[in-house]
C-alpha positions, 0 to 999 in steps of 0.5 A: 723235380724233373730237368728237360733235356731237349733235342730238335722240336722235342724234350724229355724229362729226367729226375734232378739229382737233388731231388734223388738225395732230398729223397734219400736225406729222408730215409731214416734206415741206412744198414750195411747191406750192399743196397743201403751202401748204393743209396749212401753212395748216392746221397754223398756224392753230388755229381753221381760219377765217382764208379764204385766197382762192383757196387754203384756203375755211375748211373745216376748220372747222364754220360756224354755218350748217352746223349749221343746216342739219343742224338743218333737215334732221333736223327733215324727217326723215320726209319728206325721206327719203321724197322721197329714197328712191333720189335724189342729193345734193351738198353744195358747199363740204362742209367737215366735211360734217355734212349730208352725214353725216346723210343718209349714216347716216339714209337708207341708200338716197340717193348723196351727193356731197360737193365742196370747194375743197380736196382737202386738206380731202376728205382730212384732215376730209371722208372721215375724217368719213365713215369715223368715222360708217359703218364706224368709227363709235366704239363701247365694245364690244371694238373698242379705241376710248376713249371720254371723256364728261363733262358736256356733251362727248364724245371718242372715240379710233378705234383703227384698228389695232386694228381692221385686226388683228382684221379681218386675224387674230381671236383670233390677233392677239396671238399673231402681233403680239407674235412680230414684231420690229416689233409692228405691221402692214406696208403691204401688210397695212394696206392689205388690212385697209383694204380688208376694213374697207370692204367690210364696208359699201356706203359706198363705193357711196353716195358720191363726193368732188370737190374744185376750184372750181365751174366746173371741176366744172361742166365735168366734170360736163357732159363726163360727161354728168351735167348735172341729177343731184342731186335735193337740193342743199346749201350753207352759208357759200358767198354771203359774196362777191358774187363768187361768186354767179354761179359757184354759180349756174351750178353749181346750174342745171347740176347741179339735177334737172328737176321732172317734170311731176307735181310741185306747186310748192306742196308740194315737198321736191326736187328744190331747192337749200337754201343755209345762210347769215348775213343779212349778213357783216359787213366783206364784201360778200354777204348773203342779201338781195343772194343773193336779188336776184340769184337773182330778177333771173337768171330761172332759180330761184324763191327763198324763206327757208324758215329764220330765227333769232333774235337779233341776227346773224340766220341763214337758209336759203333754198330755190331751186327751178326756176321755173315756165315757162309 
């Protein structure tokens, strides 16, 4: 069961959290391993917020800041996806990844990268997300799937079944289901459609999930040889702890591409780090202001607010980009 999430003409899809705890309600298994307690925590709490340091960072849920993001990025339609015609991009700390997803559906040509604490949540939202906005994206036309609209909400149930039987036997499908003893798929069939279903696209070439903390990833990234490879880098609701500055800073100096020489400071699009987040976290110890002292006074990236809301718990979006040396 997927949600719709719109913005201007368009709509993405992303996984209801009770279609994630019907899911996990269906486990039998539940041991004391770090995994099982990130699915516990899951299933018990409704609203995916509460943060478990160290153990479950709150991505099951759609932050605020998130939709910002998207927002900014769909405003820059035209030019970001000139400018990134053909370049790399990593989300940190995806979560639903609803960036990430508008980028894989409206930039055919860009790779994406998508990291999250938790390999829990990648599984349970993050590739799901994915899947329900490129190759089973909902649609009315003859693929099975239930669509439920009202006034300003819309449901969708993928009927993936349904689709690994067409995929796997056409027009023979009822025929061949209804003369099993059990009217459904085996593993190895299941498996085989599912392969089929996805190379039926290229999303598998465009993309990439990683779960685990920044400075495990970072270190992978430098044993790999893959240091400075993302031309746009993504962030939101990740500088609520001062703690973490200095890891998502070191992570960002190690996986932000150079700018060639020809590129003007002044005008811009990457390679730069946009970071989504409230101006101050109430009852926590980050807030932009402190993000921005630290960026500054680490001497490695020039940092700007390129983003503000209104109101009275205001948001913003800052953009860092490699300083200038002489």
């Amino acid at each position: 069961m997927v949600d719709a999430i719109f913005y201007r003409d368009q709509r993405l899809w992303k996984r209801q959290i009770d279609d994630v705890q019907f899911q996990l309600a269906q486990q039998d298994s539940m041991d004391d391993s770090e995994d099982s307690l990130v699915r516990k925590a899951m299933a018990e709490d409704r609203n995916a917020s509460d943060v478990i340091k160290g153990v479950y960072e709150g991505g099951l849920k759609t932050w605020e800041c998130s939709i910002d993001l998207l927002s900014f990025l769909v405003d820059r339609q035209e030019e970001l996806a000139a400018a990134l015609r053909g370049a790399r991009v990593l989300e940190v700390g995806c979560g639903t990844g609803l960036p990430s997803l508008h980028i894989l559906k409206s930039m055919p040509d860009t790779y994406v990268c998508m990291q999250d604490y938790n390999r829990d949540v990648l599984e349970l939202v993050t590739m799901p997300n994915v899947l329900a906005n490129t190759v089973l994206c909902p649609s009315a036309a003859g693929n099975g799937d239930k669509l439920h609209a009202d006034s300003d909400t819309e449901t969708c149930e993928i009927d993936v079944d349904f689709r690994r039987t067409q995929v796997l036997f056409g027009a023979d499908t009822d025929a061949i289901i209804g003369e099993r003893d059990v009217p459904e798929l085996t593993v190895d069939e299941a498996d085989a459609a599912d392969a089929k279903i996805l190379q039926s696209s290229n999303i598998c070439d465009r993309c990439e999930f990683v779960a685990g903390d920044w400075a495990n990833i970072e270190n992978e990234l430098h044993r790999q040889g893959r240091e400075h490879s993302f031309e746009l880098v993504l962030t939101s609701e990740t500088i609520y702890d001062t703690d973490s500055y200095k890891g998502l800073h070191d992570l960002l100096t190690c996986v932000l591409a150079r700018p060639s020489a020809e590129t003007n400071p002044q005008t811009q699009q990457v390679p730069a780090a946009l970071v989504a987040a409230k101006s101050i976290y109430f009852g926590l110890t980050g807030s932009v202001l402190t993000f921005k002292q630290y960026v500054r006074a680490r001497g490695v990236f020039d940092v700007a607010s390129v983003w503000q809301s209104g109101g009275s718990m205001p948001r913003e979006i800052l953009r860092l980009t490699w300083k200038k040396m002489d």
